[in-house]
N, C-alpha and C positions, 0 to 999 in steps of 0.2 A: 830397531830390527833392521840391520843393515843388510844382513846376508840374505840372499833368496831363500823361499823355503825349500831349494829342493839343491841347493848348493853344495851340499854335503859330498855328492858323487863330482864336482867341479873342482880342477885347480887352479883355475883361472879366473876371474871376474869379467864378469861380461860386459862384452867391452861397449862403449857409449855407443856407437852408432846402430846396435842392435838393439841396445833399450831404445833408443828413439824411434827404430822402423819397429817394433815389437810393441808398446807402451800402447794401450786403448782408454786408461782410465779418462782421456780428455773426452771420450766420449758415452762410456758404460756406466761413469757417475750416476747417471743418470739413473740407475739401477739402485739406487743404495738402498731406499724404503723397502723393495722384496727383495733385498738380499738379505736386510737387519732380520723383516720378516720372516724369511724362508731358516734363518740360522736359529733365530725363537725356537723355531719349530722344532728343530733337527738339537738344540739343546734339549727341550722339555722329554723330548724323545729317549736321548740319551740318557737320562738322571730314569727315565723310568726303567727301561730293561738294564739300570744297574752303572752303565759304562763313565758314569762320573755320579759325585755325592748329588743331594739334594743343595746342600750348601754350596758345592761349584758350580752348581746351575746357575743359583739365585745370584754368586757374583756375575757370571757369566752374563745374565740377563739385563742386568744394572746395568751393567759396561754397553753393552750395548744400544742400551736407551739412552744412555747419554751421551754417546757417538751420534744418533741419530739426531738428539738436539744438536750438537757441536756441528753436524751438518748443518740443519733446518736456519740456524742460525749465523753463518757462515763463519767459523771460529773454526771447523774441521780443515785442515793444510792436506791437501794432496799432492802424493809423491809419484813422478812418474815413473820413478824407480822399479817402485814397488810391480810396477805392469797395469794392474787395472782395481777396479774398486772392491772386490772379494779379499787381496791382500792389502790395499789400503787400512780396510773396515780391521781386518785379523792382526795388525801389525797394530795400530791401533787398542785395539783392545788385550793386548798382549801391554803393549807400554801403561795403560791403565791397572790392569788387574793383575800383571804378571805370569805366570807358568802356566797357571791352571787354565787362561784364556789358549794355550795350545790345545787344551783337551776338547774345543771346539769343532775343530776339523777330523776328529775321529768319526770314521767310517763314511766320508763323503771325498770327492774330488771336484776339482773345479768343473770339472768336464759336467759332473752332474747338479754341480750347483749353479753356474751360467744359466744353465738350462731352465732352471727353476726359475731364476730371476726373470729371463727374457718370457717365458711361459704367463708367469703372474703378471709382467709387465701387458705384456698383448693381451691377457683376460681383462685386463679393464680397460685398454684402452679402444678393441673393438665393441665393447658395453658401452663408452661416447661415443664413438663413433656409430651407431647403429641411433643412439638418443639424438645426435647431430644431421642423419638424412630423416629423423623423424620432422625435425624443427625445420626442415626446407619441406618436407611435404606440407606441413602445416600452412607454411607461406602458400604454396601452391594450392593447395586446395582454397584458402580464405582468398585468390586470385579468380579460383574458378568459380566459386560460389557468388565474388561480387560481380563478374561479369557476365554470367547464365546468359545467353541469347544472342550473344555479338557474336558473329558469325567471320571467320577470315578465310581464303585458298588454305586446302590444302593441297602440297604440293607434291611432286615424283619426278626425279631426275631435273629439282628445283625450276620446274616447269608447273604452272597451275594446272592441278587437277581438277577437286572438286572441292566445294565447298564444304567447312567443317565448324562445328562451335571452337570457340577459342578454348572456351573450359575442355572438350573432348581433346584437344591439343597439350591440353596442361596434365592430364589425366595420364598422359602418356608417360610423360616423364613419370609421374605416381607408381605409374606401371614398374618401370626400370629400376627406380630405387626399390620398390618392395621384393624386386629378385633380389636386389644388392643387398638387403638386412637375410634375405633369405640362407643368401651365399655366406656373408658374414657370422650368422648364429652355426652356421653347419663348420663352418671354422673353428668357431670359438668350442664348439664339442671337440675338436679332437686337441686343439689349445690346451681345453681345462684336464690336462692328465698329471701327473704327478710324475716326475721324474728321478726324484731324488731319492738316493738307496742305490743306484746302476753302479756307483764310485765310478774308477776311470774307465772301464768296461766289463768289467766280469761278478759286479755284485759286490758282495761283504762276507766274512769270516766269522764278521761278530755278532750279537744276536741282536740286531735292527726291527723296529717295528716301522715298515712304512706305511700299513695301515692308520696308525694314528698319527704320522707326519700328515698324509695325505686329506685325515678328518680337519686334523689344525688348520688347515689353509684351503679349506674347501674344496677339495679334489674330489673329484664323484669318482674318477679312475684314477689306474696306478700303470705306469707302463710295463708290459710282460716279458722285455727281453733286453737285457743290459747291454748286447752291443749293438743293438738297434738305436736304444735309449739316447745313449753319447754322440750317435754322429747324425740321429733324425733331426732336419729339420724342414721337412714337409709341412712344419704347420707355419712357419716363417713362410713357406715360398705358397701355400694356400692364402695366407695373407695377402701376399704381395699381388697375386692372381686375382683374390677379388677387391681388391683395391684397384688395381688397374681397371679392369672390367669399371667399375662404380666412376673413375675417373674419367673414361670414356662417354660416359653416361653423361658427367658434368661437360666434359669438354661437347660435346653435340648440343647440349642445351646452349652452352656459353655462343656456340657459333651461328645459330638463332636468336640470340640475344642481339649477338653484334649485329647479323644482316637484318634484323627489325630495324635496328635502330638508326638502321642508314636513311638518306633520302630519301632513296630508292623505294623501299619500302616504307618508311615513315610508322610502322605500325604500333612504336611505343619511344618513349622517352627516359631515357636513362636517369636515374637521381645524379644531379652534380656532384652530391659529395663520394659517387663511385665511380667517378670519372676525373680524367686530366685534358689538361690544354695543350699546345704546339707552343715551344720557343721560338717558335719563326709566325706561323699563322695565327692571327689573333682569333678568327672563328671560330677555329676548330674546339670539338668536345671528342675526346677519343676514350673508347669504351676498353679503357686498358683492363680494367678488373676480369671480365671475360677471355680477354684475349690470353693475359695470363694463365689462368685457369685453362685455357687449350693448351698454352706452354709446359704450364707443368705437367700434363700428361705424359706428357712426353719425357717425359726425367721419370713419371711413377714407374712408366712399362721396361726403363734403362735398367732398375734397379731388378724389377722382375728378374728382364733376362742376364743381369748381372749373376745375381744369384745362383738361378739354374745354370751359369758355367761354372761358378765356383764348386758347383755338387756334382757334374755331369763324368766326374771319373775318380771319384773317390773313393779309395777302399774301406773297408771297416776297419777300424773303426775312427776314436778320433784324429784328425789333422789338424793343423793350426791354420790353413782357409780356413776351418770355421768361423773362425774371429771377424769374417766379412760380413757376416749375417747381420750383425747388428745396425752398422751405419744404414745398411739399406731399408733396413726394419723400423728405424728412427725417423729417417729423415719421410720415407712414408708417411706415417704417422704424424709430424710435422706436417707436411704437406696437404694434407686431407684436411687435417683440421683447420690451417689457414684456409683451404677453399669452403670450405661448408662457415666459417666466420665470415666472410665476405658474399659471397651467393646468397643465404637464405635474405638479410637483410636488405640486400638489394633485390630481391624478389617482394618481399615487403613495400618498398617504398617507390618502384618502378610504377611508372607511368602509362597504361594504356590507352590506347585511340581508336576506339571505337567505328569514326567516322570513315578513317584511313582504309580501317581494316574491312568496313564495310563496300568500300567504293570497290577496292580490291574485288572482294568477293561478289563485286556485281556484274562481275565480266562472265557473258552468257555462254560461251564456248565452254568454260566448267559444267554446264547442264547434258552436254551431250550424250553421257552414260543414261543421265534419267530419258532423254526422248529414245534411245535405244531400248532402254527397260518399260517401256510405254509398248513401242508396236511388238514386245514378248507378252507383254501381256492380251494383246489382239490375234496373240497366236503364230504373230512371225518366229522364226527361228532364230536364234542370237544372231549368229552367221551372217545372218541376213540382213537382221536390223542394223548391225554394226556398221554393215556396208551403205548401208541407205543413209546413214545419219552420217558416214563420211564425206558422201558426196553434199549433202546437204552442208556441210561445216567447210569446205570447198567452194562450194557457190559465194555462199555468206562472205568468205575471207576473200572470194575477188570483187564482188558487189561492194562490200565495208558494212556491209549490213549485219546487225544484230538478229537473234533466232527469233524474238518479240514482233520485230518491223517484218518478218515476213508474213504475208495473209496466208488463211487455212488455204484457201484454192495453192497458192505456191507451194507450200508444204503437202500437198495431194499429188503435187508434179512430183515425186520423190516415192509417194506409197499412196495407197487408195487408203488404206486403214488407217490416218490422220482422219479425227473428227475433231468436234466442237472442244471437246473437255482438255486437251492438249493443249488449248494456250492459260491453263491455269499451272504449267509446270517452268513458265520462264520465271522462280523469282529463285533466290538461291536460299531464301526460309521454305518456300514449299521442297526444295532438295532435299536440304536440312531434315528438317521433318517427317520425310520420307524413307527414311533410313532407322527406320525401326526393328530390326535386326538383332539380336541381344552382342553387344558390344559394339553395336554401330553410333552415328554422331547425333542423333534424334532429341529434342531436349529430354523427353523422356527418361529414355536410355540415362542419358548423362546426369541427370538426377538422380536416378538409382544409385549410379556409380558412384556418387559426390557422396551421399548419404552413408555407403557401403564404406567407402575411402573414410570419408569423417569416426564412423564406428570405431573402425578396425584402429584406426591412431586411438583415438580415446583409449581403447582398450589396453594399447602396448603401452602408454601415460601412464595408465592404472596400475599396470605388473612391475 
């Protein structure tokens, strides 16, 4: 099949430099499985409301499955002629079974079968990807769970604040991804709709059932307006939206990865094998795998707003920008998954330092919130306490002195309502502790959470 399919109205051949800035199959290949799939479908279809025998089905279906091996197997020759892998697959299957493989493409267009393929393709691939921020929480949690009690700064405007459990630290992240599957499943609903039957925009003539396309391939919905159908692709750029988002997520954890594992901070230890060296300095251990992981953020959120210009003035219905959806939509997809392979494992086998992280958190100027929330409980007014515990954090920092080293009478030079019981608040465990709050850092608390965290994974393992 040398001629295009649609060359009939053409007196010319098109000319090479157009097939090559025109030609996508080097990348939509990738499509082939729910293409074969989706053509099943729209065959089985066909043979029942009549518009080909049952015996042209059965060739029809054959040919096709053994295209699908001559793919699987790499014996399938692709042409870039042909433009992309819907007419690879149909050209193909035409030089196998001859004429009758034309009665395939009745009452569909490319416009709505693309659609179907990138649809089917995103339905499982946000289904890994949703199983893949499971398998880093998992690391996270078997993180927080083996280190229940180690206490580090936590910090605001990467300045110490206050003291926090390291698992309440890790919980967080827990937090972020569980919006990100949140975000993701609310995707993948308007993902799983069924497209096919719109043809190029205006529907069908012939008598189509896409209700039973749609049961064939799992479609709970059908889309309700055919020039919607052809040139929507909100659920591409909802993807890309919460992809970024969840990337964002990774790259803020990656960037406390790195500054833990500096000197500086010293509060964990990278595993070697996720790390590289300097061609010049023999010491160095650089925490490339993270640093990456910020990097490609920054390529996820390109592709976002790639996207939304390619859509920000397009008429209805279809255009040929559409054909930019996908690289962006791939390489995504690619992308995510290389990070959640590298992350979770290195979350795994990453090093904590308990002792680091404790010296850290032993710095008493962290405690200052709790002696303020002490003379409110004596009845001062916030206002008030705030100011008192200023001046006293003032003293201390031109003295050099710690909140511990000063005696109750000094601490009375500041407020009369300092008594005895106030020097059982300088340790950053009684802080800790004290924060019993429902969502505060308390081991308590943070047990609940762990416990609550552990369920709710099990649960989504289980479905």
């Amino acid at each position: 099949m040398n001629k295009k399919p649609w060359s009939g109205r053409f007196q010319e051949a098109t000319n090479k430099a157009v097939e090559l800035f025109t030609v996508s199959v080097s990348y939509d290949k990738r499509l082939y499985s729910y293409d074969i799939q989706g053509s099943m479908a729209h065959c089985r279809m066909l043979a029942k409301v009549g518009l080909m025998s049952q015996e042209e089905s059965q060739q029809i279906l054959s040919g096709l499955q053994e295209i699908k091996t001559e793919i699987e197997t790499g014996e399938f020759v692709f042409r870039p002629e042909l433009e992309d892998i819907h007419m690879n697959i149909e050209a193909r299957l035409l030089e196998k079974i001859g004429p009758v493989g034309g009665k395939l493409h009745t009452a569909r267009s490319r416009n709505d079968q693309v659609l179907l393929d990138l649809r089917l393709y995103l339905r499982d691939e946000i289904q890994q990807l949703i199983k893949a921020v499971i398998s880093l929480q998992e690391a996270l949690i078997a993180q927080g769970r083996r280190h229940l009690g180690v206490i580090i700064p936590g910090y605001t405007h990467l300045q110490r604040a206050q003291p926090v459990l390291f698992s309440h630290h890790l919980l967080a992240y827990f937090e972020m991804f569980q919006r990100d599957k949140e975000r993701l499943r609310e995707c993948l609903r308007r993902v799983n709709v069924c497209p096919l039957g719109a043809g190029a925009l205006s529907g069908s003539t012939l008598p189509i059932d896409r209700t039973m396309v749609a049961k064939e391939l799992k479609f709970p919905a059908i889309t309700k307006n055919s020039l919607d159908t052809v040139s929507d692709r909100d659920f591409c750029l909802e993807f890309l939206s919460s992809a970024s988002i969840l990337s964002m997520h990774f790259s803020r954890m990656s960037e406390e990865l790195i500054l833990w594992s500096t000197s500086e901070f010293s509060f964990i230890d990278l595993p070697d094998a996720f790390c590289t060296g300097s061609s010049l300095m023999p010491q160095k251990k650089n925490p490339d795998v993270p640093e990456l992981v910020r990097g490609k953020t920054g390529r996820i959120y390109g592709h976002l707003m790639g996207l939304l210009t390619v859509m920000k003035s397009l008429p209805l219905t279809y255009n040929r920008d559409l054909q930019e959806d996908k690289e962006a939509v791939f390489d995504v997809v690619d992308t995510l998954r290389l990070i959640c392979s590298v992350l979770t494992p290195l979350w795994i086998k990453v090093t904590i330092k308990p002792e680091s992280m404790a010296k850290a958190a032993g710095d008493e100027m962290m405690l200052a919130t709790d002696l303020a929330d002490y003379l409110v409980r004596k009845g001062v007014p916030f206002r008030d306490s705030h100011h008192i515990i200023g001046q006293a954090v003032n003293y201390c920092l031109k003295q050099q002195k710690k909140f511990s080293e000063l005696s109750l009478e000094q601490w009375q030079k500041f407020s009369v309502d300092f008594s005895k019981d106030m020097m059982t608040l300088f340790s950053a465990k009684a802080s800790v502790e004290a924060k019993k709050s429902l969502g505060g850092t308390a081991t308590i608390r943070v047990q609940e959470v762990l416990e609550e965290a552990e369920r709710s994974l099990e649960q989504e393992s289980d479905a």
